[in-house]
C-alpha positions in Angstrom: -70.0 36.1 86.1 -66.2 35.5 85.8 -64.6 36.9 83.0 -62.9 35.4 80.9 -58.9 35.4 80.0 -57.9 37.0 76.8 -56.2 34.8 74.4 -53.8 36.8 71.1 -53.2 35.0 67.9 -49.6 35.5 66.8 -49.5 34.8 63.0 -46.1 34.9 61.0 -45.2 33.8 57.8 -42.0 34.7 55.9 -42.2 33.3 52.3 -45.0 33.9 49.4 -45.4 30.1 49.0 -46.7 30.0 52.9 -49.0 33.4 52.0 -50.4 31.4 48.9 -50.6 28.4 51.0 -53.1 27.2 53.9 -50.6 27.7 56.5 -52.3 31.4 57.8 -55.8 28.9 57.7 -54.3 26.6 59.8 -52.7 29.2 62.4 -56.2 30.9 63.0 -58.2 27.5 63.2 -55.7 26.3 66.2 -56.1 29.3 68.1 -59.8 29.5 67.9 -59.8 26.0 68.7 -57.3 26.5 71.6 -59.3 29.3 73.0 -62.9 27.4 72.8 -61.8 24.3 74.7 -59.5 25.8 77.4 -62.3 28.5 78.3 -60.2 32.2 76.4 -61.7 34.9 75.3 -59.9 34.9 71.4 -59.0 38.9 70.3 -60.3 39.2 67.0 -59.7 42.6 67.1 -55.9 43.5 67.7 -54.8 41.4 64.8 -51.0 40.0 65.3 -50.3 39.3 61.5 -46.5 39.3 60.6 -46.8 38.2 56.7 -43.7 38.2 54.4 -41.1 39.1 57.3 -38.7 36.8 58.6 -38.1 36.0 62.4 -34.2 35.4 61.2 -33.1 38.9 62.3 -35.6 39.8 64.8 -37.4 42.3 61.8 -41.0 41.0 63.2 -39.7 41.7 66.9 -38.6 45.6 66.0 -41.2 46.5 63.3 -43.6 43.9 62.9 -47.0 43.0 64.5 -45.3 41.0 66.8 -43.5 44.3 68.2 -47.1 46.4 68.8 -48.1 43.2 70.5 -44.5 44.1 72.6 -45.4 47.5 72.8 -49.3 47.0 74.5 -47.9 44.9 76.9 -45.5 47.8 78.1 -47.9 50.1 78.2 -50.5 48.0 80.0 -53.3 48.0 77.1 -52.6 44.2 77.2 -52.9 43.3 81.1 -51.1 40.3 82.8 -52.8 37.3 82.5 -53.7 37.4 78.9 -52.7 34.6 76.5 -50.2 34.8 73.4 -51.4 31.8 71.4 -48.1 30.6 68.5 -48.1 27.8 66.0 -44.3 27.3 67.7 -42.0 29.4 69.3 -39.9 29.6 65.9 -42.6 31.5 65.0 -41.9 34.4 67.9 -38.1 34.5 66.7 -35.2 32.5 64.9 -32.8 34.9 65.9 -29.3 33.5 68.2 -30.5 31.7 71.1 -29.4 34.7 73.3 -31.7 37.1 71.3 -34.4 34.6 71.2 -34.4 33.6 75.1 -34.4 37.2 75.9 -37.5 38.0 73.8 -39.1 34.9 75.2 -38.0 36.0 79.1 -39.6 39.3 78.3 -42.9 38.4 77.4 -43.6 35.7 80.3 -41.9 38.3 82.8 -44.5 40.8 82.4 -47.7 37.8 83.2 -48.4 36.8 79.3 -48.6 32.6 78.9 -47.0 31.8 75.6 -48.9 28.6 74.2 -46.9 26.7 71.5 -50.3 25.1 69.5 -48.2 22.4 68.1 -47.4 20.5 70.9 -49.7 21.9 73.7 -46.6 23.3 75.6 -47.4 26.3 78.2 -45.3 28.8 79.5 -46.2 30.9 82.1 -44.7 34.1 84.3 -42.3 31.1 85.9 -41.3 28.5 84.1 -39.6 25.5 85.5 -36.3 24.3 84.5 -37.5 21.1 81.8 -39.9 23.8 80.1 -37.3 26.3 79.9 -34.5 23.9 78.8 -36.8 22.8 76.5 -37.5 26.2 74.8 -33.9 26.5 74.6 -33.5 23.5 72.4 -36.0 24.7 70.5 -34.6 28.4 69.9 -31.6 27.1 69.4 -32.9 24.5 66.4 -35.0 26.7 65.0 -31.6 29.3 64.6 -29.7 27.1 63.2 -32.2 25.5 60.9 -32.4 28.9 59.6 -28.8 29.7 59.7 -28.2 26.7 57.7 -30.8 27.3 55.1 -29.7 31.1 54.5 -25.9 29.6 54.0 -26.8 27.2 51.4 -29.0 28.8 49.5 -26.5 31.9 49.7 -23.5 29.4 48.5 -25.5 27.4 46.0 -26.3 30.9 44.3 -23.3 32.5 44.3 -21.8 28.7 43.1 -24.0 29.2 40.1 -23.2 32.9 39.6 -19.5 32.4 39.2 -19.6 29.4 37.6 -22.3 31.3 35.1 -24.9 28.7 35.8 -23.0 26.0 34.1 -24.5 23.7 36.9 -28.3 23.0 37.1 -29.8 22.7 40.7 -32.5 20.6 39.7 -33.2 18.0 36.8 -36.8 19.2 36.7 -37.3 21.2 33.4 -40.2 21.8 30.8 -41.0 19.0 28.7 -39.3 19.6 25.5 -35.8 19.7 26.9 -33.9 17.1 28.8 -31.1 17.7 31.6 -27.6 17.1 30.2 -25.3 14.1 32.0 -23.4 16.4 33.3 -25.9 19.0 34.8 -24.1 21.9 32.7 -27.3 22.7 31.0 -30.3 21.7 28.8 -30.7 19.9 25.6 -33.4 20.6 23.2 -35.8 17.8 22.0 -35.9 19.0 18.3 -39.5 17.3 17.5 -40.8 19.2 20.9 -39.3 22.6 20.3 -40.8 22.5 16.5 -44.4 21.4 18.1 -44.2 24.3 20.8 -43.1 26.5 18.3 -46.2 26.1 16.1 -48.6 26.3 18.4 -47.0 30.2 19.4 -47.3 30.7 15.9 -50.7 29.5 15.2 -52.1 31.8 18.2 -50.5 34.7 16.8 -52.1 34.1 13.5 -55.5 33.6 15.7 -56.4 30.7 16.0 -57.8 29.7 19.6 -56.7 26.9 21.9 -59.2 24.3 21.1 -58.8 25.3 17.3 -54.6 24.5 17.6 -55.3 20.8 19.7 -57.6 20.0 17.0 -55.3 20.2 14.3 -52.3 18.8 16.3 -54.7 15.7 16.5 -55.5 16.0 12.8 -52.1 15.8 11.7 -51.4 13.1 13.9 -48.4 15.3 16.2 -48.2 12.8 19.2 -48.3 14.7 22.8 -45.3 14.9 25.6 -47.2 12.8 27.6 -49.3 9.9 28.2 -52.7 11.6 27.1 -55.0 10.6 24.6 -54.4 13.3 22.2 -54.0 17.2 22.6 -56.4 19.5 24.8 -57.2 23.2 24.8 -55.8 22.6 27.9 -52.7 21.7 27.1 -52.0 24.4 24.6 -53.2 27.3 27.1 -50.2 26.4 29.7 -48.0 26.3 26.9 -49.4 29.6 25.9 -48.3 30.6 29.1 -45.2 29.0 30.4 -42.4 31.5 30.4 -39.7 28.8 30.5 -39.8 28.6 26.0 -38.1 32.4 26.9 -35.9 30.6 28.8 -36.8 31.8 32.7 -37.0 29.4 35.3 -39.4 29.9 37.8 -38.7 28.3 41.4 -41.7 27.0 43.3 -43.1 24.8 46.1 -45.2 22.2 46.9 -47.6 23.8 50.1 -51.1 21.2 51.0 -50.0 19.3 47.5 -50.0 22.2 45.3 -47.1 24.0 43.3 -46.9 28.0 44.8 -44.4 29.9 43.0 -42.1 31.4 45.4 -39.2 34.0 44.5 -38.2 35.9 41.0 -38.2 34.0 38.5 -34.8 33.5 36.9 -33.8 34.1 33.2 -31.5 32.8 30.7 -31.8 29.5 32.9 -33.4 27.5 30.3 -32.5 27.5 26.3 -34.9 30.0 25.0 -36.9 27.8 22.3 -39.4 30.9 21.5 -38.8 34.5 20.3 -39.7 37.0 22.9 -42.1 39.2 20.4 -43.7 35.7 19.2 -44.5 35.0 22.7 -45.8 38.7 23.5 -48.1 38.6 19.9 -49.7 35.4 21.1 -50.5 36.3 24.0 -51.7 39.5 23.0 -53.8 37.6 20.0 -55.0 35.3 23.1 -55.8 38.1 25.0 -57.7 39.8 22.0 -59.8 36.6 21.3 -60.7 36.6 25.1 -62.0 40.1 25.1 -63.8 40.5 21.9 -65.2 36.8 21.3 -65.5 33.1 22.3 -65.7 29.5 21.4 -65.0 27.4 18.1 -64.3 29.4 14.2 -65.2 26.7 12.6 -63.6 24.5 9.7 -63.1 28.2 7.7 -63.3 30.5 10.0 -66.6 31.3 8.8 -67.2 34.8 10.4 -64.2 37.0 10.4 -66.6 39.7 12.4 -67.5 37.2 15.4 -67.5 39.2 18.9 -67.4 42.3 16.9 -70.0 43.2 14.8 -73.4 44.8 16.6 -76.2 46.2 15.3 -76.4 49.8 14.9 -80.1 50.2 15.1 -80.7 48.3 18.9 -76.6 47.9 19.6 -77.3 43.9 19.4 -75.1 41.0 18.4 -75.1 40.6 14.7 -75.5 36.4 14.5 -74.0 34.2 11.7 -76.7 32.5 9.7 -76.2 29.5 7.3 -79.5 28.7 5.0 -78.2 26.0 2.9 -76.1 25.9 0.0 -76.4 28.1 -2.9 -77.8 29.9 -5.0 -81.0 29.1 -2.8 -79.6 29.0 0.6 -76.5 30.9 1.4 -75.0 32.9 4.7 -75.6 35.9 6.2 -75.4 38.0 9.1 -78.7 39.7 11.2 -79.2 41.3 14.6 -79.6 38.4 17.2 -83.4 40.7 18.8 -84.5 40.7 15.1 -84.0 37.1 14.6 -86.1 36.6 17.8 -88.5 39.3 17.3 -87.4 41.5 20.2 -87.7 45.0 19.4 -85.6 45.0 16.5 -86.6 44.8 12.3 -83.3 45.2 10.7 -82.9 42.7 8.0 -80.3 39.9 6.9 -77.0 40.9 4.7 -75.7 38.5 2.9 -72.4 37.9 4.3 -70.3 37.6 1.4 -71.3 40.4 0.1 -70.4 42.3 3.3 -67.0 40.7 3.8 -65.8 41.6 0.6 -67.5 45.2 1.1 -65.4 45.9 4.3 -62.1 44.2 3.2 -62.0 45.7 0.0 -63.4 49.4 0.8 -61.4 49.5 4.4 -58.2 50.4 3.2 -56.4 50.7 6.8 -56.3 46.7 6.9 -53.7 46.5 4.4 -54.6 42.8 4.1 -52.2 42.5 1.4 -49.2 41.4 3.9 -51.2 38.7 5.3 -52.5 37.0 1.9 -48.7 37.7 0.4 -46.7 36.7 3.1 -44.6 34.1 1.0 -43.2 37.2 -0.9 -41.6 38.9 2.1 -42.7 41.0 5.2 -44.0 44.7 4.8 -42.4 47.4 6.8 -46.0 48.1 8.0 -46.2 44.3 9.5 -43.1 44.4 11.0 -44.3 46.8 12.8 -47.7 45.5 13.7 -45.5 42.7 14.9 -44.1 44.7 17.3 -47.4 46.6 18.1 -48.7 43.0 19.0 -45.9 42.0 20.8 -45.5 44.8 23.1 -49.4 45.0 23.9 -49.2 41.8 24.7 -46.0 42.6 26.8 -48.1 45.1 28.4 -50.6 43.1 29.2 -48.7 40.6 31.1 -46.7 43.0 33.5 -50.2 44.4 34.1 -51.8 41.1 35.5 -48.5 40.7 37.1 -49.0 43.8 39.1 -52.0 43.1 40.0 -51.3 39.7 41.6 -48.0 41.3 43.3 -50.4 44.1 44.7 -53.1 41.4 46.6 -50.5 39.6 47.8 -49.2 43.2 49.3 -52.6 44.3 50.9 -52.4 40.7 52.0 -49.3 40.7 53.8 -48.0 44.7 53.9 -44.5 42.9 53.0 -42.1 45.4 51.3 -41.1 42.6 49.1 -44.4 42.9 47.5 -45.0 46.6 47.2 -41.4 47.1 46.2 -42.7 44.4 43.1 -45.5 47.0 42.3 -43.5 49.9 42.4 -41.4 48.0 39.5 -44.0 46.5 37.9 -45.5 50.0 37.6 -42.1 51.8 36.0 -42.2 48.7 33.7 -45.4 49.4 32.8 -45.1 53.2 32.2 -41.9 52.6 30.0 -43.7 49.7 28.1 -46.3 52.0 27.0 -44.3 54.7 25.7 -42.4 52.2 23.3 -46.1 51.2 22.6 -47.4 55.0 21.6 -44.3 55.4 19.8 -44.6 52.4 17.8 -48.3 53.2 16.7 -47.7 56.4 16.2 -45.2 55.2 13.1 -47.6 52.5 11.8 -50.7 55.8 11.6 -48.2 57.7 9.6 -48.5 54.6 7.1 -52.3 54.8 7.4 -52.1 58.8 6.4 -51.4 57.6 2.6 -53.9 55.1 1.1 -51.6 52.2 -0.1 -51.4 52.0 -3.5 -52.8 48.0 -4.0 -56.2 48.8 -2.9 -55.8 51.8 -6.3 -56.2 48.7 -8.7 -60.0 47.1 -8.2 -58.6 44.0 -10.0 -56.3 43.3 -7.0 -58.8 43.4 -4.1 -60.9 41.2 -5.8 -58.4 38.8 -6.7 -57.3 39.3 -3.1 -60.7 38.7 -1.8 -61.4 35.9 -4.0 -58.1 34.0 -3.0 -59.3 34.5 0.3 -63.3 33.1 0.1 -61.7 30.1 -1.6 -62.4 27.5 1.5 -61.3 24.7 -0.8 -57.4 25.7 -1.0 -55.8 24.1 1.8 -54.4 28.0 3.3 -57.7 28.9 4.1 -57.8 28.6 7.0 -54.5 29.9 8.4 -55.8 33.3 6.2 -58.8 33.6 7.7 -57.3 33.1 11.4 -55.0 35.7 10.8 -57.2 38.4 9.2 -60.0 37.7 12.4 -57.0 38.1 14.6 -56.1 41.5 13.0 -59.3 42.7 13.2 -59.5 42.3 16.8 -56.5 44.1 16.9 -57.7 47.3 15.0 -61.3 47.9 15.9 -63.2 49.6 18.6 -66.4 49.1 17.3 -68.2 47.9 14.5 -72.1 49.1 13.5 -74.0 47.2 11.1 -77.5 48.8 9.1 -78.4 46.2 6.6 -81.3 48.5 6.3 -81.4 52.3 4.8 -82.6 55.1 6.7 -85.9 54.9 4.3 -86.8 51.5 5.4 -86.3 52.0 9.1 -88.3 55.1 9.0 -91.3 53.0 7.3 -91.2 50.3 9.7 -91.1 52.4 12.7 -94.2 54.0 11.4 -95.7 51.0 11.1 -95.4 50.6 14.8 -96.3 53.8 14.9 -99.7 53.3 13.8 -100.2 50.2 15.9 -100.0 52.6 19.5 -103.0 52.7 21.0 -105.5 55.9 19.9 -102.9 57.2 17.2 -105.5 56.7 14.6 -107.3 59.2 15.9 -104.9 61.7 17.5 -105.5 64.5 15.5 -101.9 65.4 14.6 -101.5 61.6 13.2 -100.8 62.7 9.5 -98.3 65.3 10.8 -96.1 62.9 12.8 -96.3 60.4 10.0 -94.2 63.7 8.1 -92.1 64.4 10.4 -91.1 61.5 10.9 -90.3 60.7 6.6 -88.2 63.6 7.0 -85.1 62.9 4.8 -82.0 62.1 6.4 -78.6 61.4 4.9 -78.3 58.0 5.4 -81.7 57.8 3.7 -79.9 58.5 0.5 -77.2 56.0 0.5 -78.7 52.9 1.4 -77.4 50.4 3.9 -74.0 51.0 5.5 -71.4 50.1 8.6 -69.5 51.9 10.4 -66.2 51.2 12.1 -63.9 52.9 15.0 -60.8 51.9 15.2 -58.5 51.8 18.0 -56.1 54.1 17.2 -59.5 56.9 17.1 -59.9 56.9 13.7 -63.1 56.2 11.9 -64.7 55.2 8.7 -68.6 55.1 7.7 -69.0 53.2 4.6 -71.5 53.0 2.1 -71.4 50.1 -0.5 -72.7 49.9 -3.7 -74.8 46.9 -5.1 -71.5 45.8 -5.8 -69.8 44.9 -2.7 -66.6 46.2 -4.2 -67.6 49.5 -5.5 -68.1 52.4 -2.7 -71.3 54.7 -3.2 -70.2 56.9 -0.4 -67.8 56.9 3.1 -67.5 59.1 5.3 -63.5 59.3 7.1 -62.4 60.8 9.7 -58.8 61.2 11.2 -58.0 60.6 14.8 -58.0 64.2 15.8 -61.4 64.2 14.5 -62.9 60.6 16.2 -66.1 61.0 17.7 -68.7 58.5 19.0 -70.6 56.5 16.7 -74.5 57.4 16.8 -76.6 56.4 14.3 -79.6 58.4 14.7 -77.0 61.4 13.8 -76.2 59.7 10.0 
């Protein structure tokens, strides 16, 4: 049987919008096509992959794939006869026709056919004059189509550098501002730049995306477009969009879809949004995506939503509503219990265990939030910045991580020089971070005086269970987002230790031949054995993310403490309720 000629896909591809983009999809389909119908034996082996580096100064030629492929042929791995299958020959090189001609000489000299896919051109070992005339024109275009493009956008930066971007390239800008006649800049569309401005605001003090559209609608705040009303949607890529901090990012439009391509540039567009407002949102965002989900509510019912679990089976603790009062009422219970899976731990009402934790947790220092009209706390200021530069953080991390596929994608130096910055970024980020927290746990060291008068937690509390006075619900947001922001974990017994012990004898009993198992009145002992917890009734216990911890026991009166248990962050330790 004959064998069949081996056919080499060259692939090259010099800009992150054509890596994003379909245009390596296409390459690989037209050489396996090419192959199939013309009877080649397609390499799939010795891959020929030049991604992120430009055939403008020959760098895929000296260094690339496309020099191994160079190299093979030399040394007589690749034998004469074999195919090199290109999109075009501007793909091989865009180098000075001289440069170009002599690379393309080289490879049909030593018995490789160059196939251009694009327009089913061939050229073999000796081409004739029209073919290679023709490859000349087409060196020689593809040079200076390059040439051209490195000029202009070379000159139109530097034009915008010395002129200190008083000229705008493009009239395209975010929807709140509006190009100036003259193209010297941006103006600001007051009633937009207010709108956008909330809606950073309103994140930061927790409230989700669907929660922010639906009052947008409510107070009848029209949209910058032609849609029926706000979306989640629509708030999420305003969330997002780096341009309220000013930066413009360039893209382009590859198989109808917009690939960002380059750095983005800053101090391009007016900067509508404080840079630690837009770093706390998105770390609230980012908080509310991690911890829990979906829609608060008119109240923002459940501050504890995502976090709360049981500590008995480690389930999640549900929100029940039974009517109105004094018959009905809310409360919170292990989601097994409620459907009888393995769990018994009872209901607690959850007013009572609201104002429990918020009154008897001092490191909240809800006071702040409730009191903001009277001035900003040197502790929030620097929660602020806590916020804002985990948030900060957590941007440059997802950053990274899409600057490193696009590396193992391509091997471009572009790309892992990105990660190596991206990485310093990081590691200076989080020192400012640790140095910042370590300030705001010096204020947690001292108890802060407010919580020493009982009168003002529970006017506190009280001011903030109101769901009738029209702040409600901004309150509630922003407590639920600080919690997210300070625990780890959060155990809930509803039970004491006494009442779990009876009802897992209970079960006990029920095992089959325990009745008679002759040690049956012993177990039942053992197992009554006091424990601590047995003492002090129900109880929850929190770890927060700084290591500290706090295990507290309320009275019958959810602001009076029976007992707690504190310890320090040197001291944190992993919660474990069979050891209470």
């Amino acid at each position: 049987m004959m064998q069949l000629a081996r056919a080499y896909s060259y692939i090259r591809m010099s800009s992150e919008a054509q890596i994003l983009g379909d245009s390596r999809r296409r390459q690989i389909e037209l050489s396996q096509v090419y192959a199939r119908d013309h009877g080649l034996e397609l390499d799939e082996d010795f891959r020929l992959e030049d991604l992120g580096i430009s055939a403008f100064k020959g760098a895929n030629a000296s260094e690339g794939a496309l020099s191994r492929f160079l190299e093979a042929i030399k040394s007589g791995r690749i034998s004469a006869g074999s195919y090199l299958l290109v999109e075009s020959l501007d793909r091989i090189s865009r180098q000075q026709v001289s440069k170009s001609l002599a690379l393309f000489l080289d490879i049909i000299s030593n018995g490789i056919t160059i196939v251009t896919l694009a327009d089913g051109r061939i050229y073999g070992s000796t081409p004739d004059t029209m073919d290679l005339m023709y490859s000349i024109l087409i060196m020689g275009r593809a040079h200076e189509e390059s040439d051209l493009k490195s000029r202009r956008v070379a000159a139109a930066w530097e034009s915008k550098r010395t002129r200190g971007s008083s000229t705008k390239l493009t009239a395209q800008c975010p929807a709140w501002l509006v190009l100036k006649p003259d193209r010297s800049g941006f103006d600001e569309i007051e009633s937009r730049t207010e709108i956008v401005r909330r809606i950073f605001e309103e994140s930061e003090a927790g409230q989700g995306a669907f929660a922010i559209a639906r009052r947008l609608n409510q107070d009848g705040i029209p949209t910058f477009g032609n849609s029926q009303g706000w979306h989640s949607s629509s708030v999420k890529k305003i969330l997002v969009n780096r341009s309220v901090l000013g930066c413009f990012q360039p893209h382009r439009l590859i198989d109808g879809k917009r690939i960002p391509t380059g750095d983005e540039i800053a101090d391009y567009y007016p900067q509508i949004v404080a840079e630690d407002l837009f770093y706390r949102a998105r770390a609230a965002a980012i908080d509310r995506r991690v911890g829990s989900s979906g829609r608060k509510g008119e109240h923002v019912s459940n501050l504890f939503s995502g976090l709360a679990r049981c500590a008995y089976c480690k389930g999640t603790l549900h929100f029940l509503s039974k009517g109105k009062p004094p018959k009905g009422g809310t409360y919170i219970r292990c989601s097994k219990a409620i459907r009888a899976l393995d769990c018994t731990a009872s209901a607690w009402r959850y007013d009572d265990f609201e104002a429990s934790f918020l009154a008897l947790v001092t490191e909240l220092d809800l006071e702040p939030i409730v009191r903001a009209a009277a001035g900003e706390t040197f502790r929030r200021d620097l929660e602020r910045q806590v916020a804002a530069k985990s948030g900060e953080i957590a941007i440059q991390e997802e950053n990274r991580e899409r600057a490193f596929e696009l590396y193992m994608r391509s091997k471009s130096e572009y790309f892992s020089g990105k990660v190596l910055s991206l990485d310093a970024s990081i590691v200076q980020a989080k020192t400012e971070f640790d140095s910042l927290h370590q300030q705001l746990n010096q204020l947690d060291l001292s108890s802060p005086s407010f919580y020493a008068q009982r009168e003002n937690v529970q006017n506190l509390i009280r001011e903030l269970q109101d769901r009738s006075a029209p702040d409600t619900y901004r309150l509630r947001s922003s407590i639920a987002a600080k919690l997210k922001n300070l625990i780890h974990t959060l155990e809930v017994s509803p039970d004491s230790a006494a009442d779990r012990i009876e009802a897992k004898i209970l079960r006990t009993r029920e095992l089959e031949g325990f009745a008679d198992h002759p040690d049956a009145a012993e177990i039942e002992s053992i197992m009554r054995m006091p424990r601590k917890a047995e003492q002090q009734g129900r109880y929850f216990a929190v770890k927060f993310k700084n290591g500290a911890m706090r295990i507290v026991f309320p009275d019958d009166d959810p602001f009076e403490l029976r007992d707690e248990i504190v310890a320090g962050q040197s001291k944190a330790i992993d919660l474990d309720v069979e050891d209470i």
